[in-house]
C-alpha angles and dihedrals in degrees: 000000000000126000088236091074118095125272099224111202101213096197088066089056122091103228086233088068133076093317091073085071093058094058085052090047092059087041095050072057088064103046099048082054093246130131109241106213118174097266092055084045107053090048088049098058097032084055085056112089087195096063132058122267110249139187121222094266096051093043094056091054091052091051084052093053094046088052097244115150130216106227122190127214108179100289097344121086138177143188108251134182112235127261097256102048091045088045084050099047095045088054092045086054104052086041105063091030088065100042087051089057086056093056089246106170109247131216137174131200136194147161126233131152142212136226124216087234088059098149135141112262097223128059148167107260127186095237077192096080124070108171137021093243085057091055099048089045090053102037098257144124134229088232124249128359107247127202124261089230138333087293113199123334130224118220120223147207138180154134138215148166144191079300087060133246101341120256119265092359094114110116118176130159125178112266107260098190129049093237117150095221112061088214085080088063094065138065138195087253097054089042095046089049090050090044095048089046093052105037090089088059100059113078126252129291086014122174112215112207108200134159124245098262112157098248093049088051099058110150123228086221129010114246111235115232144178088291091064121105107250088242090053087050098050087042091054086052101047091047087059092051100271128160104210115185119216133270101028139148140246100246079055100054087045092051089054087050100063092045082073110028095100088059089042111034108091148163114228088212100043091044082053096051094045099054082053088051106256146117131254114199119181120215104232111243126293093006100113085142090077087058102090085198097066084071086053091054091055093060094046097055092041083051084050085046097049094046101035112113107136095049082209112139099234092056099048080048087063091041085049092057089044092052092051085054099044089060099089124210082243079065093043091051086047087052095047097048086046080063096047084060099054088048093053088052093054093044080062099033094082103051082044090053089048106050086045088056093040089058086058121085130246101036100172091046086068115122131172127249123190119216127242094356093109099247097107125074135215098266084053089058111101111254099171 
């Protein structure tokens, strides 16, 4: 690679962005039975026009944030997702598969936001006119007005099915802080209130589909660990009916821990939609493309794009409502069946994967490597 193409930071990239492409890209690996090492890779993503371009290093941190292994077979390596991802996504997927065979109504939420200087990037220009003087003396004009920056964002929440988004679930309120990652914008409190408002409107025996975002994820009762002070761990015990003999010992009190975390580690949210009969699934990390409504997302805010032409937040907060409402339950029912179709390719990605790495040698010799974690040396690196 040379040194002209760009240095991404991965760190500053919501894993919903441009990132996302580069999992399916290894993937695509997968599915066509081929092994993905970093060199295929790399040619691969800078061909794309819709990633960033990345040198090795970058690309390797990447690989780190979305969770990927390097794992190493004699002289044959490969890029793998780790265990537990794949363990997750494969129970996701069983999950909501079966509840789909019982006609369980689906629905999926998300957050997004939008930004006051929502416009398309490209556009048709008059290479004709040079100044603005030229174009008033010849009856012309110098295009479209542009905004002087991205301007305040509104946050926004919502949920949908194959019926479309769900009457009166929008919730949007103007961005307070100036964070770069809109997850910032929204607690476990703000999100509770909307979920519990909009639980009756859902129909009966729902599944919710969500990602794991922190303030969907808030626990009923911290689990005490190995960072606990020994007297907070005995007094989180005895609160829950334990006997605990003295002296004893830390590793002791854990043990005794996980012997009731199951009882005791849960979710404030799926606890809620539980009681009210119905069914929390969490989207394993990094797999938005399993969310149809982040193709629904995609038409509101080019709706917001194409209409925007005051760049004033009240009014791309009308333009906001009327995109919501231009996105058809025809659409919904299109984006849900997109996302059948991704299920269906990771229900096959991991046989594909294994009989790729069966045909290699040395099976048992196979040992994992994390990226980026400074364990592996320079002669582990790939350098097919």
């Amino acid at each position: 690679m040379d040194d002209e193409h760009v240095t991404v930071s991965p760190a500053k990239k919501n894993p919903k962005g441009k990132f996302i492409g580069t999992g399916q890209k290894i993937h695509n690996f997968w599915r066509n039975r081929e092994v993905p090492t970093i060199k295929k890779m790399l040619v691969a993503i800078n061909e794309d026009e819709e990633l960033p371009n990345m040198k090795r290093t970058s690309f390797q941190a990447v690989l780190k944030d979305l969770q990927f292994e390097y794992v190493k077979k004699n002289r044959n390596s490969a890029l793998l997702e780790r265990e537990d991802i794949i363990t997750w996504r494969r129970s996701f997927l069983t999950k909501i598969q079966h509840n789909r065979t019982q006609n369980r109504p689906i629905y999926y939420l998300d957050e997004t936001w939008v930004n006051a200087g929502e416009t398309h990037s490209r556009k048709w220009v008059d290479t004709t006119v040079t100044s603005s003087r030229g174009a008033f003396l010849e009856g012309l004009t110098t295009g479209q007005k542009e905004p002087s920056g991205k301007g305040k964002r509104l946050i926004v929440l919502h949920i949908g099915s194959t019926d479309g988004f769900v009457s009166g679930g929008l919730l949007c309120f103007e961005s307070k802080t100036n964070s770069s990652d809109y997850h910032d914008e929204m607690n476990g409190d703000t999100f509770y209130e909307w979920f519990v408002r909009i639980l009756p409107l859902l129909k009966e025996n729902a599944i919710i589909v969500m990602d794991n975002a922190s303030y969907h994820s808030v626990k009923k009762c911290k689990i005490p660990n190995m960072s606990w002070k020994k007297q907070e761990i005995v007094d989180w015990l005895e609160c829950r009916g334990e006997i605990v003999i003295h002296p004893t010992c830390k590793n002791d009190l854990m043990n005794k821990v996980r012997q009731l975390k199951d009882t005791y580690d849960k979710y404030v949210i799926d606890e809620y939609a539980k009681d009210n009969k119905k069914l929390v699934l969490r989207l394993p990390p990094y797999h938005c493309e399993q969310n149809p409504i982040e193709l629904a997302w995609s038409s509101v805010k080019s709706y917001v794009r194409t209409h925007n032409n005051t760049f004033k937040i009240k009014d791309v907060l009308e333009l906001l409502k009327k995109g919501v409402e231009h996105v058809t339950p025809e659409m919904w029912t299109n984006f849900v069946g997109h996302a059948i179709k991704e299920e269906d390719k990771f229900m096959n990605l991991e046989h594909l994967s294994d009989e790729v790495m069966d045909g290699q040698p040395d099976e048992e010799e196979r040992h994992i490597l994390t990226i980026g974690t400074g364990d592996t040396s320079s002669s582990d690196v790939d350098s097919d």
